[in-house]
VOMIMAR-924655 format. One record per atom (N, C-alpha, C, O): residue in one letter; atom name; residue number from 1; x, y, z. Coordinates in steps of 0.001 Angstrom, whole numbers. Layout:
N
{r A,CA,NUM,{X,Y,Z}}
...
% end
This chain:
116
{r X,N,1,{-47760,158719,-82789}}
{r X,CA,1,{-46503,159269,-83256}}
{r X,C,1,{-45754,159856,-82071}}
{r X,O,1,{-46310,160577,-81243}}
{r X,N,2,{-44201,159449,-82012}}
{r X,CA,2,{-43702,160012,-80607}}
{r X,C,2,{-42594,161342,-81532}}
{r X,O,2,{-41701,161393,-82378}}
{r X,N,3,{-43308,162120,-80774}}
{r X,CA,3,{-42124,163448,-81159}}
{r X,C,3,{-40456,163233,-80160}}
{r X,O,3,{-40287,162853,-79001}}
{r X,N,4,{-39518,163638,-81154}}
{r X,CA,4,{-38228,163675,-80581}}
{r X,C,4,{-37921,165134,-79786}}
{r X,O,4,{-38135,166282,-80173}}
{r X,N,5,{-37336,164644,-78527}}
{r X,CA,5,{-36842,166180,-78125}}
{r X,C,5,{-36550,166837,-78859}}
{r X,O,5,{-36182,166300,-79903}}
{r X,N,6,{-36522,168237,-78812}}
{r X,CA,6,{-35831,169136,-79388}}
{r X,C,6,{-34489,169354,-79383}}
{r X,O,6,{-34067,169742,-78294}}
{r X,N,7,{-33503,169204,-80438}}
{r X,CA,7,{-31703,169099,-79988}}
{r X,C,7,{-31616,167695,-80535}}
{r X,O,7,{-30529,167599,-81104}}
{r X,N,8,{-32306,166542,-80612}}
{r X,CA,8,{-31979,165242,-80373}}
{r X,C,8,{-32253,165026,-82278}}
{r X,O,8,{-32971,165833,-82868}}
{r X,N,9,{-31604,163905,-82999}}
{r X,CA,9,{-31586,163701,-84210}}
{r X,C,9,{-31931,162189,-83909}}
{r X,O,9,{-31955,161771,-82752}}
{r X,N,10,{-32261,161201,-85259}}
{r X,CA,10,{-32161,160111,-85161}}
{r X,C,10,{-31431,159402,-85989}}
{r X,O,10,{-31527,159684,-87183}}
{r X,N,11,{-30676,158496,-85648}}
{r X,CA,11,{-28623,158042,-86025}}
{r X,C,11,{-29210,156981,-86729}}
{r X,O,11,{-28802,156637,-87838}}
{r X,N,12,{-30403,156296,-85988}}
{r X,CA,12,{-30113,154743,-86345}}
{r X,C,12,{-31337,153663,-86223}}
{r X,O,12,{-31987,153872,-85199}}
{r X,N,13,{-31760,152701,-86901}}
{r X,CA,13,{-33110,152218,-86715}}
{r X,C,13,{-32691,150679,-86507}}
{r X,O,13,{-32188,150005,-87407}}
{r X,N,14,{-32947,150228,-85270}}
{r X,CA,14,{-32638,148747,-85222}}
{r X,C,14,{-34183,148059,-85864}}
{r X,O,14,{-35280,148573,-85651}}
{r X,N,15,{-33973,146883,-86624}}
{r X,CA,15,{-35481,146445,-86973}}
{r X,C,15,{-34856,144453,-87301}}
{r X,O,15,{-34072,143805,-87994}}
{r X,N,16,{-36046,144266,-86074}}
{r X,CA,16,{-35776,142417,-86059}}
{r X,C,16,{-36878,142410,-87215}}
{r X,O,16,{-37223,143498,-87676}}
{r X,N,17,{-37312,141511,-87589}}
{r X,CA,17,{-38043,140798,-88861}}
{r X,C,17,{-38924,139807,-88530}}
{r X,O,17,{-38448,138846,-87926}}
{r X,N,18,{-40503,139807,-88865}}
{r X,CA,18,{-40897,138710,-88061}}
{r X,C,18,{-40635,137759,-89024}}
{r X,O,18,{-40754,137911,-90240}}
{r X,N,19,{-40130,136377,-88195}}
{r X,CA,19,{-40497,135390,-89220}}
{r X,C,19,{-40401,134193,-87892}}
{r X,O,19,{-39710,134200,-86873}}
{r X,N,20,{-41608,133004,-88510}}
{r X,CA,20,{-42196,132356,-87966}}
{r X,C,20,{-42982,132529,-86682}}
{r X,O,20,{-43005,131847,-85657}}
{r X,N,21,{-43626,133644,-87035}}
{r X,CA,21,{-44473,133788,-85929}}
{r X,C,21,{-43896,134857,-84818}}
{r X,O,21,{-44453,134963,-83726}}
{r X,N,22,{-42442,135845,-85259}}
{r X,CA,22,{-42346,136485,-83969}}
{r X,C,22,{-42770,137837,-84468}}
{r X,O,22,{-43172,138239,-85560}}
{r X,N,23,{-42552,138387,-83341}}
{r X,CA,23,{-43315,140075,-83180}}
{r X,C,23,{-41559,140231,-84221}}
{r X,O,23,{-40539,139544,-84276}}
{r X,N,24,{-42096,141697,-84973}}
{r X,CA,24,{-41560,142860,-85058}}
{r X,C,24,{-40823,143846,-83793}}
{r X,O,24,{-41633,144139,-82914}}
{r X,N,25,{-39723,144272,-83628}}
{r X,CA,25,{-39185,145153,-82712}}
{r X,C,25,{-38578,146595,-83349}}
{r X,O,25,{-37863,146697,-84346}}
{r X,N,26,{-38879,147248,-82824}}
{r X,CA,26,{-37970,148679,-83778}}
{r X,C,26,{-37582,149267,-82495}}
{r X,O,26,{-38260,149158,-81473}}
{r X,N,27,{-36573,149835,-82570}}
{r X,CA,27,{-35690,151018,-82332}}
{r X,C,27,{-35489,152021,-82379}}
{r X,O,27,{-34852,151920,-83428}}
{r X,N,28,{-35432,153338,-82108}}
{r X,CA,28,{-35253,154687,-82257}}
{r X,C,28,{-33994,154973,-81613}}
{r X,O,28,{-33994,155218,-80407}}
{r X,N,29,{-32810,154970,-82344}}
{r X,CA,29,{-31420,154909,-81088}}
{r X,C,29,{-31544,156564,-81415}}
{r X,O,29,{-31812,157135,-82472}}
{r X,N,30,{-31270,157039,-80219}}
{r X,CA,30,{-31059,159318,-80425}}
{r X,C,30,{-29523,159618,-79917}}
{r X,O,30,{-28707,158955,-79276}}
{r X,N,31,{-29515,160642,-80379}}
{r X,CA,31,{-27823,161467,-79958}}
{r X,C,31,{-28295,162944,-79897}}
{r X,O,31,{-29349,163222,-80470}}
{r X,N,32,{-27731,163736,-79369}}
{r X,CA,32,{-27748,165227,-79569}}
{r X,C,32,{-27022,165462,-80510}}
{r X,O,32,{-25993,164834,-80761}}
{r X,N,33,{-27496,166462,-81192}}
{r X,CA,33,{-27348,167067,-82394}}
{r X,C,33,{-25982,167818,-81837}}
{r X,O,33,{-25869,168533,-80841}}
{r X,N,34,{-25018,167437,-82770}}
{r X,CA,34,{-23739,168444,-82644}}
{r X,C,34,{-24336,169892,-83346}}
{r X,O,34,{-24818,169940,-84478}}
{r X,N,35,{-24209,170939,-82511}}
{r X,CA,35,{-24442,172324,-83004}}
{r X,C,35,{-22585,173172,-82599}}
{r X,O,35,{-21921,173342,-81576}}
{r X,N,36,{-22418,173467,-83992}}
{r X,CA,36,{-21177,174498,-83952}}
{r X,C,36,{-21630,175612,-83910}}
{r X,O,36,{-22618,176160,-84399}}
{r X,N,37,{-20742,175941,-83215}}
{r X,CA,37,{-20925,177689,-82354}}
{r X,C,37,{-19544,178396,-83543}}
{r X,O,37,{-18491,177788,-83735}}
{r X,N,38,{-19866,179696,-84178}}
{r X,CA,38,{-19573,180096,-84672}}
{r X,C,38,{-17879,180911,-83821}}
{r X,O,38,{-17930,181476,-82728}}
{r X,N,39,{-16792,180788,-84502}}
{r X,CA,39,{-15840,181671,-83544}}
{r X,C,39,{-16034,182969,-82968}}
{r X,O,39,{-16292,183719,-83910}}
{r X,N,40,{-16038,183526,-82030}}
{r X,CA,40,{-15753,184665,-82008}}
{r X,C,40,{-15052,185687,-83038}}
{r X,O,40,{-13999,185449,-83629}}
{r X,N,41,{-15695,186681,-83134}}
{r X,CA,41,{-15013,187663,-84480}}
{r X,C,41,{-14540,188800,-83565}}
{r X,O,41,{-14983,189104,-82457}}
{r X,N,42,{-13593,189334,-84230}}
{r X,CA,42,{-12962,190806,-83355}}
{r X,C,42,{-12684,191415,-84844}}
{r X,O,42,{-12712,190914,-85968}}
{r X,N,43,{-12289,193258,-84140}}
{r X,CA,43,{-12412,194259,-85217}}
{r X,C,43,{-10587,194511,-84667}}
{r X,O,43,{-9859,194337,-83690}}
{r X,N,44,{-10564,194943,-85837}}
{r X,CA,44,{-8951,195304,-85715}}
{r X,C,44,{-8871,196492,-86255}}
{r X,O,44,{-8999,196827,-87432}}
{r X,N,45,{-8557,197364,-84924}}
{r X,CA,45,{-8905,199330,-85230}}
{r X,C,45,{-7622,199966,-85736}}
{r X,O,45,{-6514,199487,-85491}}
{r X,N,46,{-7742,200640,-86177}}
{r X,CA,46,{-6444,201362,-86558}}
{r X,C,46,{-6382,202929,-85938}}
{r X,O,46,{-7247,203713,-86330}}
{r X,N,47,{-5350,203401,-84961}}
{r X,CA,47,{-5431,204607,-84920}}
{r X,C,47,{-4504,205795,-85749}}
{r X,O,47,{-3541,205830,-86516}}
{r X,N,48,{-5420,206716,-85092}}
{r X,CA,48,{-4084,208218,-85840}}
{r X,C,48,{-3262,208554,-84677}}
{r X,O,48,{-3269,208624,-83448}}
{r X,N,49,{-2363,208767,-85995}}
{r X,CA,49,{-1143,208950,-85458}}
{r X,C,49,{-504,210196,-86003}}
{r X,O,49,{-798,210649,-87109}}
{r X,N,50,{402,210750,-85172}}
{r X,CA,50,{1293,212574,-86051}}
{r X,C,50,{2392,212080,-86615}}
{r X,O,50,{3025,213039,-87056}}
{r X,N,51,{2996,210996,-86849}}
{r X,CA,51,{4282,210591,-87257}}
{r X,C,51,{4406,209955,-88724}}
{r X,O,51,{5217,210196,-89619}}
{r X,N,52,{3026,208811,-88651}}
{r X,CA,52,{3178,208788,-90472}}
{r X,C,52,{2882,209059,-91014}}
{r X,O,52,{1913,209793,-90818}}
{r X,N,53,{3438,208757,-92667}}
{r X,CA,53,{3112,209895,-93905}}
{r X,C,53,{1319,208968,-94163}}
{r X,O,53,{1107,207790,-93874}}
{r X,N,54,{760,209505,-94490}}
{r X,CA,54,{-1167,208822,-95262}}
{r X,C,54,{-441,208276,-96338}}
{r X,O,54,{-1164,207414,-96839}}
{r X,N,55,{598,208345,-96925}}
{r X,CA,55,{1374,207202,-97736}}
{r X,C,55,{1672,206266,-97118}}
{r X,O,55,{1011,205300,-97500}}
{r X,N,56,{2233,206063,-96459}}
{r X,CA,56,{2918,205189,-95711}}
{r X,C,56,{2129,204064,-95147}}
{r X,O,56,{2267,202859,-95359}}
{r X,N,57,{898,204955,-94051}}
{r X,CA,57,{-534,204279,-93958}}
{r X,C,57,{-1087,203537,-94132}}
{r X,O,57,{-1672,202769,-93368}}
{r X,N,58,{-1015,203611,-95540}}
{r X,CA,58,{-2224,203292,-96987}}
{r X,C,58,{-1365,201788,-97269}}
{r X,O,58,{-1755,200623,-97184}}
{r X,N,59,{-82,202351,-97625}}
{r X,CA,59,{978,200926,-98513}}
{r X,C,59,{860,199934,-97247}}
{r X,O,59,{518,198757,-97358}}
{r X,N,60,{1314,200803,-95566}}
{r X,CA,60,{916,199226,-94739}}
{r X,C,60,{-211,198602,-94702}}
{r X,O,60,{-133,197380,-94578}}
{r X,N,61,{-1312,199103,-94778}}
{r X,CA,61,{-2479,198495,-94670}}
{r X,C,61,{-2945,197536,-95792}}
{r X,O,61,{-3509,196443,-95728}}
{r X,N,62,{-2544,198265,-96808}}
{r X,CA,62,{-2733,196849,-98246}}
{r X,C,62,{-1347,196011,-97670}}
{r X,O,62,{-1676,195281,-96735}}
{r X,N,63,{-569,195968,-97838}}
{r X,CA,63,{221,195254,-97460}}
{r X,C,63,{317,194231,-96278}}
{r X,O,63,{1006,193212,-96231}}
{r X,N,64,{-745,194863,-95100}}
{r X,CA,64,{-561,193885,-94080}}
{r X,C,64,{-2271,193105,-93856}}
{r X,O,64,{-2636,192264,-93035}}
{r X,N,65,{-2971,193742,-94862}}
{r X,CA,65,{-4249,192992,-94754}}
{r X,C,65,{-4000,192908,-96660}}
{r X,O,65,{-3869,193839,-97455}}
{r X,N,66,{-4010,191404,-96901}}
{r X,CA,66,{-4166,191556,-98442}}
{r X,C,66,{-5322,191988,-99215}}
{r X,O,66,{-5273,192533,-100317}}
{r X,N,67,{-6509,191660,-98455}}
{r X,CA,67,{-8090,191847,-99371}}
{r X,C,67,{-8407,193047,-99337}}
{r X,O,67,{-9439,193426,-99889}}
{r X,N,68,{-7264,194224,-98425}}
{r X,CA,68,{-7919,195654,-99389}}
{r X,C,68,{-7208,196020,-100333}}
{r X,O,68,{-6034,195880,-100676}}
{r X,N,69,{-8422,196690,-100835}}
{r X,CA,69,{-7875,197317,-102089}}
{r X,C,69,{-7366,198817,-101775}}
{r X,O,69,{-7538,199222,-100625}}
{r X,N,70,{-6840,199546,-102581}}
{r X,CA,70,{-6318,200884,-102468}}
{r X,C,70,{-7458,201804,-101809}}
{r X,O,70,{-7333,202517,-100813}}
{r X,N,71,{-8433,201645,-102489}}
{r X,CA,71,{-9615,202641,-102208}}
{r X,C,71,{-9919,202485,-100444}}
{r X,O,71,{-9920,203285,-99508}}
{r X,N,72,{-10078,201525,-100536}}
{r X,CA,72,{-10552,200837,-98976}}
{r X,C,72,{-9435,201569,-97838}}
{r X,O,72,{-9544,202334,-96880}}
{r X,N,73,{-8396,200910,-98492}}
{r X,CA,73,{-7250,201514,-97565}}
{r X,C,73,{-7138,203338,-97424}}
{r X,O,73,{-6972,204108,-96478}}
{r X,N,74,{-7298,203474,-98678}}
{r X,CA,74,{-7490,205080,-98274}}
{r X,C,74,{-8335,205960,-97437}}
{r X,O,74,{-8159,207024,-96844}}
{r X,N,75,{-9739,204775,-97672}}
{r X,CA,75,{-10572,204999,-96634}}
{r X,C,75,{-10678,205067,-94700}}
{r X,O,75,{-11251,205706,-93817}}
{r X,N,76,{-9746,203993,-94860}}
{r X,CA,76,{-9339,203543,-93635}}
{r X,C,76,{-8697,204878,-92930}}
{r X,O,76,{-9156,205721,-92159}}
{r X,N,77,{-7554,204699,-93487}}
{r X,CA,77,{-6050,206049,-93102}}
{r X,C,77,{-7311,207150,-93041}}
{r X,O,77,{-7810,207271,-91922}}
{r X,N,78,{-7888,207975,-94123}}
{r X,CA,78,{-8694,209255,-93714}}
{r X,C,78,{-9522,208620,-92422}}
{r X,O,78,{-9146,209034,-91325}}
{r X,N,79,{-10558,207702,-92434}}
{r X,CA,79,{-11364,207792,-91075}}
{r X,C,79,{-10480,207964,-89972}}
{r X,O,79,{-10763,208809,-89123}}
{r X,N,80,{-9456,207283,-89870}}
{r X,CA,80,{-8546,207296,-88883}}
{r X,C,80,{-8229,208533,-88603}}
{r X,O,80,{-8761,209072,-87632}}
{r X,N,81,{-7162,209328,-89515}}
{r X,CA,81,{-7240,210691,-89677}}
{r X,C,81,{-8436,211512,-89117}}
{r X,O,81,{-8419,212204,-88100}}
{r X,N,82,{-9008,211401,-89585}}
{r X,CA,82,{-10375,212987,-89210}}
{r X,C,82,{-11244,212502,-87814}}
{r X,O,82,{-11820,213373,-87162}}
{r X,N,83,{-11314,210962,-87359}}
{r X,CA,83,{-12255,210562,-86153}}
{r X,C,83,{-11244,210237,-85576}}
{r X,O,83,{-11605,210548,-84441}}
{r X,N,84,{-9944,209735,-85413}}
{r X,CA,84,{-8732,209044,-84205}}
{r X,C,84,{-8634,207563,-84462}}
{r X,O,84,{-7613,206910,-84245}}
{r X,N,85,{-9982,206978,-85032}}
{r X,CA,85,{-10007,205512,-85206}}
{r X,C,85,{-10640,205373,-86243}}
{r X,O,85,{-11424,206147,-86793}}
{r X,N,86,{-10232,204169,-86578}}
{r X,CA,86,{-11059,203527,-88228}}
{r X,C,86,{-10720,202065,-87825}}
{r X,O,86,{-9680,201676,-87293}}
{r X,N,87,{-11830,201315,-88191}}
{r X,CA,87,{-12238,199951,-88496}}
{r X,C,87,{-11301,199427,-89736}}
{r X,O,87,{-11248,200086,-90774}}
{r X,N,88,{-10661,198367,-89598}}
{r X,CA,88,{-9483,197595,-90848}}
{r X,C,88,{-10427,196565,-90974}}
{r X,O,88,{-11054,196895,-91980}}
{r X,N,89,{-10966,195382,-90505}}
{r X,CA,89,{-11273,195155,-90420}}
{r X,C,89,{-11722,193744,-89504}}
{r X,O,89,{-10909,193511,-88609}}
{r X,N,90,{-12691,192928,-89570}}
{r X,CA,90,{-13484,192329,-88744}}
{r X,C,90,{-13559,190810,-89190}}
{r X,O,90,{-14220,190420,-90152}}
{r X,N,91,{-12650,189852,-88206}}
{r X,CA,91,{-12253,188916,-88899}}
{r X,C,91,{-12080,187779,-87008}}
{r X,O,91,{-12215,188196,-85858}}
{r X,N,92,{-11726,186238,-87552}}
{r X,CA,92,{-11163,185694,-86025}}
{r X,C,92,{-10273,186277,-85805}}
{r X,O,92,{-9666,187070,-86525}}
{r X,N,93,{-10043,185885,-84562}}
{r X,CA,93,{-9053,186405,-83321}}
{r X,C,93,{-8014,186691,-83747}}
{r X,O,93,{-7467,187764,-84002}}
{r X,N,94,{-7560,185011,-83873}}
{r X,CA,94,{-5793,184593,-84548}}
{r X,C,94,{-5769,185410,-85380}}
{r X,O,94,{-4950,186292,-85124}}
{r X,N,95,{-6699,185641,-86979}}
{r X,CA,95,{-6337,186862,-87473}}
{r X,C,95,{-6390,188108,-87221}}
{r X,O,95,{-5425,188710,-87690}}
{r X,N,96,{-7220,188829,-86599}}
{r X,CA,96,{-7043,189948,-85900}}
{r X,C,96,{-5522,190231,-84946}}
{r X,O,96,{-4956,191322,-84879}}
{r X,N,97,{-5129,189134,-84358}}
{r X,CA,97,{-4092,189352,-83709}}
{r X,C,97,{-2622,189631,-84542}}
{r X,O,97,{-1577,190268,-84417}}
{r X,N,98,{-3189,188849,-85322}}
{r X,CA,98,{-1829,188484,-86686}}
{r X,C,98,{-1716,190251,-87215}}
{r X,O,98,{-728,190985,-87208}}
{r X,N,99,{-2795,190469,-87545}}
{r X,CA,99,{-3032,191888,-88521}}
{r X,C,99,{-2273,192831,-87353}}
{r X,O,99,{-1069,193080,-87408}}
{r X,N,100,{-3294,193390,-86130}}
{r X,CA,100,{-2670,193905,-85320}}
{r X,C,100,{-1275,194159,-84802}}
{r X,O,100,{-770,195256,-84563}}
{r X,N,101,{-530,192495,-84615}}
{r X,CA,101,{496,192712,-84405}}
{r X,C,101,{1424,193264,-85501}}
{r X,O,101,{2306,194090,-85267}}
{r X,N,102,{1103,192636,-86981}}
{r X,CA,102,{2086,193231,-88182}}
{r X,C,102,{1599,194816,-88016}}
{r X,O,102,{2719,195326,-88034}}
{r X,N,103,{681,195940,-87866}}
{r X,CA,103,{540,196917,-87968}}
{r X,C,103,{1428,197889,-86893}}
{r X,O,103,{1891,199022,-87028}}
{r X,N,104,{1450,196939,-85779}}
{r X,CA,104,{2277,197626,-84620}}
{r X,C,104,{3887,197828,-85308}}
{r X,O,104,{4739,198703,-85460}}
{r X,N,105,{3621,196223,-85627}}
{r X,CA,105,{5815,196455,-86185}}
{r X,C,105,{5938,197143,-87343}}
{r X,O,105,{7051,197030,-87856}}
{r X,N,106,{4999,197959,-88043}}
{r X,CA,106,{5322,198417,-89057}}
{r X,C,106,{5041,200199,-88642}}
{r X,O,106,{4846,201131,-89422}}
{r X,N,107,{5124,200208,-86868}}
{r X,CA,107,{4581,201662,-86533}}
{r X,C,107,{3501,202074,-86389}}
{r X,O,107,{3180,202964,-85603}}
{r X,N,108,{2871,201548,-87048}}
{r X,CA,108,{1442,201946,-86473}}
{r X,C,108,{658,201929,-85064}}
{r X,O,108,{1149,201569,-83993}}
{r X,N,109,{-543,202350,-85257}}
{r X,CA,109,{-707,201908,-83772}}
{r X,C,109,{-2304,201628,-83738}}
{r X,O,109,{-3217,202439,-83895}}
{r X,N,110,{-2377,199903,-83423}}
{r X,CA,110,{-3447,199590,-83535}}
{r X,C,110,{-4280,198505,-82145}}
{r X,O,110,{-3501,198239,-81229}}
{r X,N,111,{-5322,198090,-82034}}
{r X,CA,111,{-6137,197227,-81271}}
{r X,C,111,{-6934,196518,-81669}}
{r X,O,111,{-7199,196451,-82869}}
{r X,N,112,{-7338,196029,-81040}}
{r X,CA,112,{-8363,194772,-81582}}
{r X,C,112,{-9724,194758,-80154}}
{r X,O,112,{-9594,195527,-79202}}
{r X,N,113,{-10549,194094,-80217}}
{r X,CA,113,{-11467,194667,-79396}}
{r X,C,113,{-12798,193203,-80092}}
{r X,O,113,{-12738,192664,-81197}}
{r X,N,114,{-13511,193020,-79335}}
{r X,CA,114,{-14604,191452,-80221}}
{r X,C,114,{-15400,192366,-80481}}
{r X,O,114,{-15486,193410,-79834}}
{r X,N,115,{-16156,192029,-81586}}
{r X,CA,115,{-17092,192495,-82200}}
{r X,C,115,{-18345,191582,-81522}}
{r X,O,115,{-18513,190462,-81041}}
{r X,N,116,{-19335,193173,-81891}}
{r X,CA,116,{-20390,192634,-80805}}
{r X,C,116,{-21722,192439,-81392}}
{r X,O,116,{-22650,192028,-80694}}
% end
C-alpha cells in the first residue's frame, strides 16, 4: 500500500483493461489539496467621548451595525463610557472599515485594530 503525502488528494484513476493477454496499468494522478485560509477578522472599537448624548450613541450604533439589538448597544455606549473603549464588534476588514468609517461620520470616534 503506497501512502499519499500529506496535503496531496487523489483527482483521478487512469485504468487500461487487460484484454487479450495485456497487463493491467493504473494510475494515481495527485494535486494539492486547495486549503482556504480563513480572512482576517478585525474588532471595530468604539470610544468615549464628552460631546454625545448615550442617546445618541446607542441610536448610531443600532443604526450603523444592524445585528445589534438595543440591549447590546447599550452595552456598548456604557463600556465605552466607564473603560474609554468598548468592542462593537468583530467582523472582516471591508466590514469593519465600512462600520468604522459610518461611526466616524456620524461623530463618533472609532478604530479598528485585527483581532488576534
Amino acid at each position: 500500500m503506497k501512502l499519499m503525502p500529506q496535503g496531496f488528494s487523489t483527482i483521478l484513476f487512469k485504468f487500461e483493461s487487460q484484454s487479450e493477454g495485456r497487463a493491467v496499468s493504473v494510475e494515481t494522478l495527485q494535486k494539492p489539496s486547495t486549503i482556504r485560509k480563513l480572512a482576517p477578522r478585525y474588532r471595530v472599537l468604539l470610544h468615549n467621548d464628552d460631546f454625545n448624548s448615550m442617546e445618541y450613541v446607542v441610536q448610531t450604533l443600532m443604526s450603523t451595525v444592524p445585528s445589534l439589538t438595543q440591549p447590546q448597544a447599550v452595552d456598548i455606549m456604557m463600556e465605552a463610557h466607564t473603560s474609554g473603549v468598548a468592542l462593537v464588534i468583530t467582523c472582516a476588514q471591508e466590514h469593519a472599515e465600512f462600520y468604522c468609517e459610518t461611526l466616524k461620520n456620524h461623530g463618533l470616534t472609532s478604530t479598528i485594530e485585527p483581532d488576534e
